[in-house]
TITIRO-895594 format. One record per residue: x, y, z of N, C-alpha, C in turn; residue in one letter. Coordinates in steps of 0.02 Angstrom, whole numbers, plus 50000, padded with zeros to 5 digits. Atoms other than C-alpha are relative to their C-alpha. Example, Ala and Ser with C-alpha at 12.3 -4.5 7.8 and 13.67 -1.06 7.14 Angstrom:
<nodes>
500454994150000506154977550390500455006050000A499584994149997506844994750357499615005550037S
</nodes>
This chain:
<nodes>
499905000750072518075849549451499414996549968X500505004250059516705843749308500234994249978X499915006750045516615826249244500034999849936X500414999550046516845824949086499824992649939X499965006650042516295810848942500524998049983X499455002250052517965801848905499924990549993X500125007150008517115783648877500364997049967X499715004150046518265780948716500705002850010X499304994649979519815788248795500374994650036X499545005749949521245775848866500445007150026X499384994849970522725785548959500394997450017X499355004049978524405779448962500545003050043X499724996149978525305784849091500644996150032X499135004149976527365777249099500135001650074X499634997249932527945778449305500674998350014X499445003049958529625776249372500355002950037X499994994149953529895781649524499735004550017X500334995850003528635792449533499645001350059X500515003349911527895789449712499875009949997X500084992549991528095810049733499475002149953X500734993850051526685817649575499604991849974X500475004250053525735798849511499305001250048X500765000549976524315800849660499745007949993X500404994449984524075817849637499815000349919X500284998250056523865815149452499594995949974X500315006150010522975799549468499225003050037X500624997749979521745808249565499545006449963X500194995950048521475822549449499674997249944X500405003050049521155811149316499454995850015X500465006449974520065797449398499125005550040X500764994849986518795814449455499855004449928X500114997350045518965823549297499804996749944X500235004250032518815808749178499964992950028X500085003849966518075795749282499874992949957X500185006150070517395784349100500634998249979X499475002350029519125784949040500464993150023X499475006249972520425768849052500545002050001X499294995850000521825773149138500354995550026X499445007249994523245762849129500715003250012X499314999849986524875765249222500414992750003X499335006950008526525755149188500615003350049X499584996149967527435755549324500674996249972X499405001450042529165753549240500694997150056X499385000049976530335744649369499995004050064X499694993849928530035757849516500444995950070X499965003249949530965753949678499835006150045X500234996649939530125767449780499184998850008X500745003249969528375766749845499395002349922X500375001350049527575769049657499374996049985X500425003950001526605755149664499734999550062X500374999549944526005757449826499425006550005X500174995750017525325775949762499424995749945X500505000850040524495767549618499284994150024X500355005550002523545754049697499525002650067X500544995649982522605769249806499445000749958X500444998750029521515769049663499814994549952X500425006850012520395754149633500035000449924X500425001950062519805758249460500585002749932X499684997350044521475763049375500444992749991X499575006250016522375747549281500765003450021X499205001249998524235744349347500324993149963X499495004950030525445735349239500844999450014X499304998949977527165731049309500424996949955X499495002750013528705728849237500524996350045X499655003149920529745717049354500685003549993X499184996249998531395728149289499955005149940X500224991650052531475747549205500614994849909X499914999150096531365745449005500055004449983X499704994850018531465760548981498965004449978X500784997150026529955775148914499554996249955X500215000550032529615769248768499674995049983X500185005550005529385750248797499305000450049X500464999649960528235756848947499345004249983X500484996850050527305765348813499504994449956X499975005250036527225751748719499574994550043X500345005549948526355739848866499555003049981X500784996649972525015751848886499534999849945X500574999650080524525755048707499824991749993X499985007050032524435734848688499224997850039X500465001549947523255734648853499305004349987X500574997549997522165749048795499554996949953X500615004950031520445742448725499595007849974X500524992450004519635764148695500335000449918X499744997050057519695771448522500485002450004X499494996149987520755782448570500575000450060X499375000649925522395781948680500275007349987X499504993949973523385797248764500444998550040X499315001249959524975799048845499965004550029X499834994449942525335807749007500304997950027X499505001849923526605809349130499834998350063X500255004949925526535802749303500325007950046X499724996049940527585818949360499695006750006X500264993149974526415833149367500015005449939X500004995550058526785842149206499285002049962X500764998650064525265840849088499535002050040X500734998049957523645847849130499164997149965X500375004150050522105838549103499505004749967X500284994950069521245854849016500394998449957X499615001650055522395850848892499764993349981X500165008550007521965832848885499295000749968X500824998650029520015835948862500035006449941X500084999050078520305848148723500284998549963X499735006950032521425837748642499564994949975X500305006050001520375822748666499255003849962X500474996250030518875836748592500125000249936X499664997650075519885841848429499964993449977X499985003450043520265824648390499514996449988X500465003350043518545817848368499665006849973X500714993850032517625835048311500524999849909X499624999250065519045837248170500114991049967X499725006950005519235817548153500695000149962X499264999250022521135818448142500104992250028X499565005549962522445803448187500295001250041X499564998449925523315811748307499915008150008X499604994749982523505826648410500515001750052X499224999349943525305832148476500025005750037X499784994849951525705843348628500495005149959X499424996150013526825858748595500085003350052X499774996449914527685864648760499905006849980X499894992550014527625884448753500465003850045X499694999449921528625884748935500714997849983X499174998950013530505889348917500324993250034X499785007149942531395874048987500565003350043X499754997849936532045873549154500825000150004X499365000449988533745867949108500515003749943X499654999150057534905875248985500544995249961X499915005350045535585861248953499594995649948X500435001750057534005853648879499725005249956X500384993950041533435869748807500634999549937X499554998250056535265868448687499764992849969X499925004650010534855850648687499614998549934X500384998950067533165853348593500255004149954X499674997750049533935866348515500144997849932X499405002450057535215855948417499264994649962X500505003650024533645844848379499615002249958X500464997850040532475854048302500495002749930X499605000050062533995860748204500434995849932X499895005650052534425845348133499414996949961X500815000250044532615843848096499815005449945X500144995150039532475858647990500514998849940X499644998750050533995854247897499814993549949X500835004050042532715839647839499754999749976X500674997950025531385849547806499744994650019X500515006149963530565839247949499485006150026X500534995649948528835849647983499754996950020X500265003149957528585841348133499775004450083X500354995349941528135858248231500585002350036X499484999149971529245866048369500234999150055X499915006749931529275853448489499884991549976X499875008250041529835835748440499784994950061X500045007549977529785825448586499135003350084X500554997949966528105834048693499614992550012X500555007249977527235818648792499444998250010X500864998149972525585825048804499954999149904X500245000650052524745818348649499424995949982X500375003750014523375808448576499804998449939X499865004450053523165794248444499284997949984X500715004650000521545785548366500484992049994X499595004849998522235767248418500064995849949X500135003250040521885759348268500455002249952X499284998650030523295769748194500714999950003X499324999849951524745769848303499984993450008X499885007449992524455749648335500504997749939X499515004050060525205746348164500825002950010X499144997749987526835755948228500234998150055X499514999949944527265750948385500544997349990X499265003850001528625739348355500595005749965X499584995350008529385755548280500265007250069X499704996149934529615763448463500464997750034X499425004049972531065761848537500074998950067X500005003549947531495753748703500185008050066X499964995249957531905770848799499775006449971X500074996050030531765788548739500155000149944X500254998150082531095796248571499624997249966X500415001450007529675789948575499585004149960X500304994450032528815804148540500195003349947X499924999150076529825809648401499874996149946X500265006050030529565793148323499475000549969X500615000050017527815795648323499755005449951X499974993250011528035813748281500114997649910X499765005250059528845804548121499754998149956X500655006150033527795793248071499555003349967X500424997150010526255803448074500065006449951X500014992650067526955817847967500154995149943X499715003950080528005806647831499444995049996X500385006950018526635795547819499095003149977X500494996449990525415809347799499235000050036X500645000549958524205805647936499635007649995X500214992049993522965821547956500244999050101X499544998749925523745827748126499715007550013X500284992549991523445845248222500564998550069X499634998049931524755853648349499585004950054X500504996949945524005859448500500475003350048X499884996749972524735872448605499944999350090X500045003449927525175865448799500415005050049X499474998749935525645872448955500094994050054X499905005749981526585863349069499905004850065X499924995449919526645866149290500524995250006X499185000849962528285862749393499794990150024X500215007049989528535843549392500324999450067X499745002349931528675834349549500574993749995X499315005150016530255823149565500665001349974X499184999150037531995823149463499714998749928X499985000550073531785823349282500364992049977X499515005849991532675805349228500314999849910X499584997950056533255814249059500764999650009X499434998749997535095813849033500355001849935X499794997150087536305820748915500174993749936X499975005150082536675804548812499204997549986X500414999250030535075803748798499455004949952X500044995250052534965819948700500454995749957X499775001850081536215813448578499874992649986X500415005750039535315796448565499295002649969X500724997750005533845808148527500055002149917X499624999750087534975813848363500204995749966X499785008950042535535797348323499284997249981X500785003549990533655792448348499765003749912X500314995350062533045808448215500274997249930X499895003350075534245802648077499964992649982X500205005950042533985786548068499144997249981X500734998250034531995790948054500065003249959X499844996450068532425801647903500224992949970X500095003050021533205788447861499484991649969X500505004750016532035777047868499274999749964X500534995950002530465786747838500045003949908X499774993950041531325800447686500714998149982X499375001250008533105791647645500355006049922X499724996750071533155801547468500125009650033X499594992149984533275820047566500584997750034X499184999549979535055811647633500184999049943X499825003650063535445801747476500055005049945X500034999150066534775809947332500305007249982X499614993650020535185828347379500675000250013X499334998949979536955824847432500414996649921X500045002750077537025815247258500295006449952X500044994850089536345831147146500665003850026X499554995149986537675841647255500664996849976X499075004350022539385832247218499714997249908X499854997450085538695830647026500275003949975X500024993050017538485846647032500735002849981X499394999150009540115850447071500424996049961X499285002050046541035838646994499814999949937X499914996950065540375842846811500125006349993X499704993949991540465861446853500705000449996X499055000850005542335858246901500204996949938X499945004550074542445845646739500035004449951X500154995650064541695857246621500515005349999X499494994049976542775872246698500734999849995X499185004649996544425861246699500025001849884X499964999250086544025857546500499885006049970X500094993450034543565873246445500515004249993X499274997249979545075882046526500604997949973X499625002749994546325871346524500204995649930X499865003950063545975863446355500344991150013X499745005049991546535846446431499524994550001X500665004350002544795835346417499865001950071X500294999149929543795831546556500484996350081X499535003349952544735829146717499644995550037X500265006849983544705813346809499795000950072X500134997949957544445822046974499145002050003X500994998850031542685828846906499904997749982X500595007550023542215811346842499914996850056X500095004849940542535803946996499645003950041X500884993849945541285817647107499584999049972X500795000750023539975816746972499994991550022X499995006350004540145797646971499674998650076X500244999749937540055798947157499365000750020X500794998450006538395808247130499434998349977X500735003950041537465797647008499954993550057X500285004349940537615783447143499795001350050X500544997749930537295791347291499055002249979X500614999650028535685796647187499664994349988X500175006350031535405778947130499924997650094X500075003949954535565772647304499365001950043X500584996649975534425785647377499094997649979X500495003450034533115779147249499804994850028X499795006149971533555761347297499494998550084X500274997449931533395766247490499175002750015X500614997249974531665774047465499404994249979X500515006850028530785758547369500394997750071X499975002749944531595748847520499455001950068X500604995849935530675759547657499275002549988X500884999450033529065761447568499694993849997X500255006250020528885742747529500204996850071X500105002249922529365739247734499525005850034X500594997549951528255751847791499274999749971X500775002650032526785746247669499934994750067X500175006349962526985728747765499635001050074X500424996649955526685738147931499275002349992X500794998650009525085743447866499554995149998X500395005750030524545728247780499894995450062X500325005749948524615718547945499495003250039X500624996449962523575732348055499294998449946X500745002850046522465727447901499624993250012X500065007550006522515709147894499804998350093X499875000549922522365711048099499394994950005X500655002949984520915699848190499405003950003X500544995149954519185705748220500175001850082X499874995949918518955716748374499724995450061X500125006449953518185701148459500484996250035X499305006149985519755691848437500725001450045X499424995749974520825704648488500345000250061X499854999749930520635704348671500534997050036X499425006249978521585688148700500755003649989X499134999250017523035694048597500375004550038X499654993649978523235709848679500254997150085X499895000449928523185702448856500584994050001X499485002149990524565690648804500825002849977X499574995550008525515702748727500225000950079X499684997549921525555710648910500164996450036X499635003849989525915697848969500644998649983X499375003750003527365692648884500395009450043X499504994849965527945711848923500255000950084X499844999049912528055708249102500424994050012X499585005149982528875691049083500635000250009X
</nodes>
């Protein structure tokens, strides 16, 4: 395989349990991008994980002394990387690092903030295949264009953007939608990139409540992110109706306006009002997020903080 330049390239790669696909992908990366910083978190493993990673001198290991879950082990790595740019990869064999290097190509030639994976590879289970399913369909009923793959792990960030969000990742899965999230409602410039995946090595450690924490996860990023497409259109709709019905009652019926269709519209001017409410709230907490990646230290100062950050994540 060719070397290629990834000097400003970190690589975050979450393990747990992974003893079966981290040396064969640790070795792929460590010949293919030998400049890059590659940082595995091993998350808690109790099989020989950490005995796999510490085959390879020049790749940072960070342990967790007990599994946090993906997203916190996401969360270590980005804190530890020091490269312009961070990427996420799996430990189990999926991603391919052609994908990675034109990825890591696009996002400095186009200078974007991020670019996200999009699987193209049918999933193996039909249970997760309904799982995304139901996901993306609750995403559309949003009007979330966040592409047609929400939670794809193969991605890459300029770190200087994604630092001001971490504390918005959550402690296990949906991570990646999160980010997915962020970066659209917040209008980062972004680009989807088209991924194939190969047959992972290991057990998958997906489960089904963690599909429907993945839906619990989506709406309360709408809400947080977009609160007025719950609020404001569920508002104009129950106006709607209840002066329609109002007007329709009085007209007919000759009896004034009924109190049934004051109380729906009524219903609707607050839910509208709250929606309002709700979106100055989440605009004026996700300014603050910004304003501190602003107010942050010089890049001198930085070092310390980050290495006690990781620290505390291992305490």
């Amino acid at each position: 395989m060719t070397e290629h330049d990834a000097s400003a390239l970190a690589i975050v790669i979450p393990a747990f349990n992974e003893e079966g696909g981290i040396a064969k992908v640790l070795a792929e990366l460590t010949q293919v991008v030998p400049d890059a910083q590659i940082i595995v978190v091993d998350d808690g493993s109790s099989d020989n994980t950490a005995q796999e990673i510490s085959k390879f001198p020049t790749v940072e290991c960070i342990r967790h002394p007990f599994n946090r879950g993906y997203g916190a082990s996401l969360r270590t790595g980005m804190l530890a990387a020091t490269r312009e740019y961070v990427a996420w990869f799996d430990a189990d064999n999926e991603h391919r690092t052609s994908d990675l290097l034109a990825m890591y190509q696009l996002i400095r030639e186009k200078r974007l903030a991020a670019v996200i994976g999009q699987r193209s590879n049918v999933s193996a289970s039909l249970v997760r295949a309904l799982g995304k399913f139901v996901i993306r369909s609750v995403g559309r009923t949003f009007d979330l264009k966040v592409g047609s793959d929400l939670n794809c792990g193969l991605r890459i960030f300029r770190r200087d953007v994604i630092s001001a969000y971490l504390s918005l990742l959550p402690q296990r899965y949906s991570a990646s939608l999160t980010t997915t999230m962020l970066l659209v409602e917040r209008r980062y410039p972004i680009a989807f990139f088209p991924v194939k995946t190969d047959p992972r090595i290991g057990t998958s450690k997906v489960r089904l409540k963690d599909g429907f924490a993945a839906i619990s996860r989506l709406i309360r990023l709408v809400m947080l992110f977009a609160p007025m497409r719950i609020f404001f259109r569920l508002g104009l709709v129950l106006l709607v109706i209840g002066l329609g019905y109002g007007i329709t009652i009085a007209l007919h019926a000759q009896r004034g306006f009924p109190v049934a269709g004051m109380l729906v519209a009524t219903i609707g001017v607050l839910l509208c009002m709250l929606g309002l409410i709700a979106d100055q709230i989440s605009q004026f907490w996700l300014s603050q997020l910004t304003s501190r990646q602003t107010d942050a230290p010089p890049r001198s100062q930085t070092s310390e903080l980050r290495k006690t950050s990781v620290t505390d994540a291992n305490s």
